[in-house]
C-alpha positions in Angstrom: -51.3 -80.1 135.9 -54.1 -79.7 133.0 -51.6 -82.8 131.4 -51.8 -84.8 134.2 -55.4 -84.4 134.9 -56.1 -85.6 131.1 -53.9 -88.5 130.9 -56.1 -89.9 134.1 -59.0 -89.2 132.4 -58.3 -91.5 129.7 -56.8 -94.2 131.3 -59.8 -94.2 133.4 -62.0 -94.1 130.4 -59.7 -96.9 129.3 -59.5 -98.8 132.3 -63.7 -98.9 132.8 -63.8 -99.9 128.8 -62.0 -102.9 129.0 -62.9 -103.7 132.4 -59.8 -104.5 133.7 -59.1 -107.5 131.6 -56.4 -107.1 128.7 -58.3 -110.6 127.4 -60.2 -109.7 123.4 -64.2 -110.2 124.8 -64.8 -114.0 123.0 -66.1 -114.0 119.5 -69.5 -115.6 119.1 -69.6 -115.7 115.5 -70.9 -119.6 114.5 -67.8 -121.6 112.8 -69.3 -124.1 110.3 -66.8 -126.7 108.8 -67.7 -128.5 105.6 -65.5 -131.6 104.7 -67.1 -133.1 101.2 -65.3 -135.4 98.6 -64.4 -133.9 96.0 -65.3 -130.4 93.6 -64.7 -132.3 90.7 -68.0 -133.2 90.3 -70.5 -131.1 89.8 -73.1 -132.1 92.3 -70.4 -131.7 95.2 -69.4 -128.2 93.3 -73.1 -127.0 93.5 -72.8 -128.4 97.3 -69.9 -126.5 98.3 -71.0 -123.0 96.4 -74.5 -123.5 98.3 -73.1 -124.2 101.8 -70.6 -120.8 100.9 -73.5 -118.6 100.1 -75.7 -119.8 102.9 -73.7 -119.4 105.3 -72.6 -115.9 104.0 -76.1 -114.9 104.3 -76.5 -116.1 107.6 -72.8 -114.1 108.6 -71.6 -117.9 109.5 -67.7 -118.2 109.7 -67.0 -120.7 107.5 -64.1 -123.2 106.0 -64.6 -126.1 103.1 -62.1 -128.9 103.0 -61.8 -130.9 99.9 -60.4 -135.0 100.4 -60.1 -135.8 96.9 -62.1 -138.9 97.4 -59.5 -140.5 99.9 -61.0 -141.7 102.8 -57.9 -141.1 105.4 -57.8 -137.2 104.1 -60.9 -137.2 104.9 -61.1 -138.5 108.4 -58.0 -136.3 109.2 -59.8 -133.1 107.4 -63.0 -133.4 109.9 -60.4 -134.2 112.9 -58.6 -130.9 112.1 -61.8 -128.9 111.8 -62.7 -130.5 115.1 -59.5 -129.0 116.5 -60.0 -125.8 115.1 -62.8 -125.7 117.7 -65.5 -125.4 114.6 -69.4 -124.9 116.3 -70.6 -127.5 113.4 -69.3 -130.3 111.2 -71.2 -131.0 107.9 -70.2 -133.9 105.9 -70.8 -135.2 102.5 -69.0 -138.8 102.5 -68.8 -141.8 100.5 -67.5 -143.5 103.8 -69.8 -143.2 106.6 -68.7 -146.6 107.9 -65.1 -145.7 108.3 -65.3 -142.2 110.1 -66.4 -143.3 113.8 -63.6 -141.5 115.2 -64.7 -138.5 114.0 -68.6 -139.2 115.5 -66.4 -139.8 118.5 -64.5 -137.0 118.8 -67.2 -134.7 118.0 -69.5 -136.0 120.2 -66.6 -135.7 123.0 -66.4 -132.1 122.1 -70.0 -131.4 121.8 -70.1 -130.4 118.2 -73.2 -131.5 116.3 -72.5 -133.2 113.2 -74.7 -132.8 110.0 -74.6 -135.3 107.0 -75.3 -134.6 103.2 -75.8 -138.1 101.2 -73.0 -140.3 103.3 -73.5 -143.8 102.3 -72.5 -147.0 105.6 -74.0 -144.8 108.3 -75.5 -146.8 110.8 -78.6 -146.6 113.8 -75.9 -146.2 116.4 -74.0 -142.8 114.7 -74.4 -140.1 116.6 -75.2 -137.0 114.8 -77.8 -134.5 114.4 -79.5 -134.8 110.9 -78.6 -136.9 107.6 -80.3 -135.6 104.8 -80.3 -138.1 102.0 -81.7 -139.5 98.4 -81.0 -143.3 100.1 -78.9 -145.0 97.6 -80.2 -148.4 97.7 -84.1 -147.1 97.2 -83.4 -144.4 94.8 -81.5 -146.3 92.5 -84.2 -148.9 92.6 -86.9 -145.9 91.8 -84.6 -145.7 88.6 -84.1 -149.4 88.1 -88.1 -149.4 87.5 -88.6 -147.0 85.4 -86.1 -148.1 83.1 -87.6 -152.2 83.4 -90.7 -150.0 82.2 -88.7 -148.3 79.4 -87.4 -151.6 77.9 -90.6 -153.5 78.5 -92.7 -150.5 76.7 -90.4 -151.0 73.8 -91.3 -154.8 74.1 -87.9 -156.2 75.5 -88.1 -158.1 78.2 -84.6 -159.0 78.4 -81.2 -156.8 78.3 -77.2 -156.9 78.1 -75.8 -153.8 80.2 -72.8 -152.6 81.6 -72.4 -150.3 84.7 -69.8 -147.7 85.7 -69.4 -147.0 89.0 -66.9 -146.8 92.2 -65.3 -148.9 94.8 -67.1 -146.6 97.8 -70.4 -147.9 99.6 -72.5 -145.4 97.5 -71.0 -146.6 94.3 -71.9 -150.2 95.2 -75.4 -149.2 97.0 -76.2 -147.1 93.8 -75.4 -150.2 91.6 -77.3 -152.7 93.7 -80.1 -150.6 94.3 -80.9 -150.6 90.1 -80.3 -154.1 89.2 -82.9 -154.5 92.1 -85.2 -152.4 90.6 -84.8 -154.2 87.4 -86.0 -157.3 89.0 -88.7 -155.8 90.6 -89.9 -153.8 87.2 -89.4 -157.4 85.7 -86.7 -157.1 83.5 -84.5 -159.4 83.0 -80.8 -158.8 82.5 -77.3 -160.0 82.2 -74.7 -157.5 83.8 -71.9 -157.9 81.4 -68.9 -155.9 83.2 -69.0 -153.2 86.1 -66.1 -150.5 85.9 -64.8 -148.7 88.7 -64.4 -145.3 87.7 -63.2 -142.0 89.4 -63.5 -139.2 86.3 -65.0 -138.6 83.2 -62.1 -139.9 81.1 -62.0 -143.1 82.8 -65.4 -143.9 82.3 -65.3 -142.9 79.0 -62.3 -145.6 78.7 -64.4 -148.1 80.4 -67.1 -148.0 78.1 -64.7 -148.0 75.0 -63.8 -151.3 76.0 -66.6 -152.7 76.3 -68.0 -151.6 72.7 -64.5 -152.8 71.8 -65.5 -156.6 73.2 -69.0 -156.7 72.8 -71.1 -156.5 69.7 -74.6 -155.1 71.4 -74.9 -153.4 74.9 -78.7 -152.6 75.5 -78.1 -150.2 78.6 -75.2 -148.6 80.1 -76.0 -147.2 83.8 -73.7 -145.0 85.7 -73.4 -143.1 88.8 -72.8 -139.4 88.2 -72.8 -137.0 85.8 -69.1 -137.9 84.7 -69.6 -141.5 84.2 -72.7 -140.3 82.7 -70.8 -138.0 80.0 -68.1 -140.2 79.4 -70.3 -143.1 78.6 -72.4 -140.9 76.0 -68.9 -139.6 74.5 -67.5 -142.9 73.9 -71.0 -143.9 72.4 -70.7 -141.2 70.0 -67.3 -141.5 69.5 -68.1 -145.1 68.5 -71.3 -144.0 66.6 -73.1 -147.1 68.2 -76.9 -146.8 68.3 -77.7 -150.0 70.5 -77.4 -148.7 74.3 -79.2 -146.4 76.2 -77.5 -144.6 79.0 -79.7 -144.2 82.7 -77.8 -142.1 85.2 -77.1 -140.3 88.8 -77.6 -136.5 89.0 -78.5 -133.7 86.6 -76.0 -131.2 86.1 -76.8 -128.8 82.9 -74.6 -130.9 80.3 -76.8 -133.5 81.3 -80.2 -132.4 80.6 -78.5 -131.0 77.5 -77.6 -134.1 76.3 -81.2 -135.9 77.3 -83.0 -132.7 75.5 -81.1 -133.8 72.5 -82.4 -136.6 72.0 -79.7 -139.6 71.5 -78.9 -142.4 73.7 -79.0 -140.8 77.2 -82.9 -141.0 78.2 -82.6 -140.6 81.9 -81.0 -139.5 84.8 -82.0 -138.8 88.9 -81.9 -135.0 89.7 -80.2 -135.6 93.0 -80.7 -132.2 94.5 -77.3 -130.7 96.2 -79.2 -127.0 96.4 -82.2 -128.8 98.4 -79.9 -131.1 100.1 -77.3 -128.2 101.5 -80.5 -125.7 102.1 -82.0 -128.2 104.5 -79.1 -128.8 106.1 -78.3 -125.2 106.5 -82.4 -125.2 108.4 -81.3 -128.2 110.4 -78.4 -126.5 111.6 -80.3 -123.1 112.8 -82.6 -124.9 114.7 -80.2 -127.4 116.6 -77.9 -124.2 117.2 -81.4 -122.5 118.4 -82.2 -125.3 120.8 -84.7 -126.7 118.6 -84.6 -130.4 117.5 -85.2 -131.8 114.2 -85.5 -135.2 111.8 -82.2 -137.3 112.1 -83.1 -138.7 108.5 -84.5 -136.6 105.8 -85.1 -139.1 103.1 -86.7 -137.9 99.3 -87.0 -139.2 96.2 -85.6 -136.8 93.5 -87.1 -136.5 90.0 -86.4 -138.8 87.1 -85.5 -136.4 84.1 -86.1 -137.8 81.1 -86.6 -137.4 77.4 -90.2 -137.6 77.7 -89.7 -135.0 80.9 -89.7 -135.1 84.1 -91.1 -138.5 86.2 -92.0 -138.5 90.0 -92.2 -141.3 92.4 -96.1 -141.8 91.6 -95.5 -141.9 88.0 -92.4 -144.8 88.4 -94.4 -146.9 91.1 -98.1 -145.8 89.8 -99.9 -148.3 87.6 
């Protein structure tokens, strides 16, 4: 009887525990999906380990998907993290203007989308926040400063080269400088642009145009692998003529600037600032709060002579 007596007593205890439903009690633990271009580079790398440790911190379930800069993996990366019923979608993209069905879907599903530095988003996107160094006006920002560099050293006209990519932020970043060149009033003839995707292939690019042309006054590239690919085939060619202006500041970067050969500049595009804020953006929205859908800034020019601000670009 004793036997009986106890094995009712803990089914009971059992049966007012679970409340009568064999059902696990729903986990609400936040689910953060990150789909960004590539680790390749380090800007996206530093983007990746930031949104890891953040959301760590914050004891955010988390996944990163990696596209490889292909547009379709990436559209079909952000429509399987929407299927894996993720609470938010952050996105770093060089293709804003080809992912509407993702907008769509999330916006079907109710999931708030967050961008990091997408270039072809439009007024009619929905998502919650983008938080971006604009393309276009950045690389104008670094467009004057280096019309003041050449016109300081009493050129007034240049022969350049770029390396870039076939993505809307490759060609924003491009046309954004030679605009600024105009508008620091420089003149310049644009001799070849490269489409490049690593640091060996812009290191190629820029052997060949040494290879056809005798003097190159500036090369300007996009990243810090176009950026260190450029200055190696410079080297490798021990030519003296060019100057290399670049996109982001990894630490090979300012190493190279610090030393003082060819590379006199480059934009500290911020992944750490640009991932924190988005990680803020996110607590909010998820705490019913609203915030800006555009967070523009202007990152810091480093530079051999150190660093240079908006003020000291645009300033008189």
């Amino acid at each position: 009887m004793m036997s009986l007596l106890l094995v009712f007593a803990l089914f009971g205890c059992a049966n007012n525990n679970g409340g009568g439903n064999d059902e696990p009690a729903e986990d609400d633990t936040v689910f953060v999906g990150f789909s960004t271009v590539t680790l390749n580079i380090p800007y996206y790398a530093e983007m990746a380990e930031v949104f890891e440790k953040e959301c760590d911190a914050k004891g955010w379930k988390h996944t990163t998907l990696v596209n490889n800069m292909n547009v379709e993996q990436q559209i079909n990366d952000c429509l399987d993290l929407l299927q894996q019923d993720v609470d938010v979608l952050v996105i770093a993209s060089w293709w804003g203007d080809s992912i509407h069905e993702v907008l769509e879907e999330a916006d079907a599903k109710g999931v708030p989308v967050f961008f990091l530095n997408t270039g072809g988003l439009t007024d009619a996107d929905k998502f919650a926040s983008h938080v971006i160094a604009d393309d276009v006006s950045v690389g104008e920002y670094a467009g004057v400063y280096t019309a003041k560099y050449f016109l300081g050293q009493g050129v007034d006209e240049i022969k350049m080269v770029t390396t870039t990519s076939d993505s809307g932020v490759g060609r924003n970043r491009a046309d954004g400088f030679y605009a600024g060149l105009e508008k620091g009033g420089l003149k310049y003839e644009l001799i070849n642009e490269y489409m490049v995707d690593s640091k060996e292939s812009a290191m190629q690019a820029i052997e060949d145009a040494l290879t056809a042309n005798s003097h190159i006054d500036l090369i300007y590239g996009i990243g810090t692998n176009n950026n260190m690919g450029e200055l190696d085939a410079l080297t490798a060619a021990q030519r003296d003529d060019a100057i290399i202006i670049g996109w982001d500041c990894a630490e090979e970067d300012k190493a190279a600037i610090d030393a003082g050969g060819p590379f006199k500049a480059t934009l500290v595009v911020s992944a750490t600032y640009e991932m924190q804020t988005t990680i803020k953006n996110i607590e909010t929205v998820l705490g019913g709060g609203t915030v800006e859908r555009i967070v523009n800034y202007y990152p810091v020019l480093y530079t051999f002579e150190g660093e240079k601000g908006y003020d000291d670009v645009y300033g008189n």
